[in-house]
C-alpha positions as CSV (number, residue, x, y, z in Angstrom):
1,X,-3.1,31.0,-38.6
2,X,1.0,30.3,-37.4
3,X,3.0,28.4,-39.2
4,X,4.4,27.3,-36.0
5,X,7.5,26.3,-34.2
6,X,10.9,24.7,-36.1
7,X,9.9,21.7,-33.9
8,X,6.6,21.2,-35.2
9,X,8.0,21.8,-39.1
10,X,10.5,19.2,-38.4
11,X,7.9,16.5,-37.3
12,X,5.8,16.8,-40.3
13,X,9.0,16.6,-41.9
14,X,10.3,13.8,-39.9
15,X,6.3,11.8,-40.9
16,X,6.8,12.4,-44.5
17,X,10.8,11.6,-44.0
18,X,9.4,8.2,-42.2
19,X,7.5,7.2,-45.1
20,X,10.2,8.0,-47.6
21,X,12.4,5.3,-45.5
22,X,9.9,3.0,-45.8
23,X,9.4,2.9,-49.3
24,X,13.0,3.0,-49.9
25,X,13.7,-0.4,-47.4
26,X,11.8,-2.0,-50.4
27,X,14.9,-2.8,-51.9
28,X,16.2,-5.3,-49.6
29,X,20.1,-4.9,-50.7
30,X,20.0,-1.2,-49.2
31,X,18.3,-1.9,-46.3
32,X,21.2,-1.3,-44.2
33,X,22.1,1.8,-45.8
34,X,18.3,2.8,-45.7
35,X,18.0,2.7,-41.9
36,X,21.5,4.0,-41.1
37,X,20.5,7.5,-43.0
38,X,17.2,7.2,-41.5
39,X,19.0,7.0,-37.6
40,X,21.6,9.7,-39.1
41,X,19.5,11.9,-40.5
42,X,17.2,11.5,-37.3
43,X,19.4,12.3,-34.9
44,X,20.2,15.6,-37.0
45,X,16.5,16.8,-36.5
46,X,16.6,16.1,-32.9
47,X,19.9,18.3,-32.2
48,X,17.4,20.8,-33.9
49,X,14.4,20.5,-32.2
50,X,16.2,20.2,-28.9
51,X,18.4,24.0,-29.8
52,X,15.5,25.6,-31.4
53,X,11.8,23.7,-31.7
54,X,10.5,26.4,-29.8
55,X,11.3,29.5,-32.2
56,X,9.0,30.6,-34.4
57,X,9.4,29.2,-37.6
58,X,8.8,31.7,-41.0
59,X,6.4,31.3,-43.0
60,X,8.4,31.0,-46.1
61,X,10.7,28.4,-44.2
62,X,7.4,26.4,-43.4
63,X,6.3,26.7,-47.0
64,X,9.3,25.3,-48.4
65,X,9.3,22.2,-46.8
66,X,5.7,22.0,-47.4
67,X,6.8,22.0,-50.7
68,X,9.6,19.2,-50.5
69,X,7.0,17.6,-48.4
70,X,4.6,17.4,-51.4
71,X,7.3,16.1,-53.5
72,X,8.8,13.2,-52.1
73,X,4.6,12.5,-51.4
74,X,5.2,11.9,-54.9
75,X,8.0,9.4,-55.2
76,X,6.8,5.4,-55.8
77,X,9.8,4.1,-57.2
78,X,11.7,3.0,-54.4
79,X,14.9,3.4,-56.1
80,X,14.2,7.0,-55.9
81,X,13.4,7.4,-52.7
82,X,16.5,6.4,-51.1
83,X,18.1,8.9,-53.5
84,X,15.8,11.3,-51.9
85,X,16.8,10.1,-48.5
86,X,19.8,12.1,-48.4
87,X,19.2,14.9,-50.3
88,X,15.5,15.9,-48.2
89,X,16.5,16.2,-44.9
90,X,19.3,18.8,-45.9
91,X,16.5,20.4,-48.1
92,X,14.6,20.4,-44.8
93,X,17.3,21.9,-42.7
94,X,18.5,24.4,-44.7
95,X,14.7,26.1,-45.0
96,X,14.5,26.7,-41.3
97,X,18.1,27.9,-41.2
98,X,20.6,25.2,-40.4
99,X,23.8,25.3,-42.2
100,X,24.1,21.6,-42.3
């Protein structure tokens, strides 16, 4: 079994990342800020996808953010997640090699 393409690690990234937002647009006096990372952070893993979703990803790169995947799984406090909503998608992109 393949661990895949970067494209395909980013979408289960971009699921999880999904679910994190919505649990974070609980709070209804960051709801702007919520979706505006969410758009931001979206657009990042599109540039990605679009310059290398085909490539092979590594296996340990796919581990990892199965990893931070299975974390924020864990989050319920909402508070938390939207301090996670900044800090996973750069967890994410540095795994499969992105500088930023």
């Amino acid at each position: 079994m393949t661990d895949g393409t970067v494209g395909e690690v980013l979408a289960r990234a971009l699921d999880a990342y999904e679910d994190l937002g919505s649990l974070g647009e609980e709070v209804e006096d960051e709801w702007t800020y919520v979706t505006d990372l969410q758009s931001t952070w979206r657009e990042r893993f599109d540039e990605v996808v679009a310059g290398r979703g085909a490539e092979p990803v590594d296996p340990r790169a796919a581990a990892a953010v199965a990893l931070a995947i299975a974390e924020i799984g864990r989050i319920e406090d909402p508070h938390r997640a939207i301090d996670w909503l900044s800090t996973f998608p750069q967890v994410v992109l540095l795994a499969v090699g992105e500088a930023e």
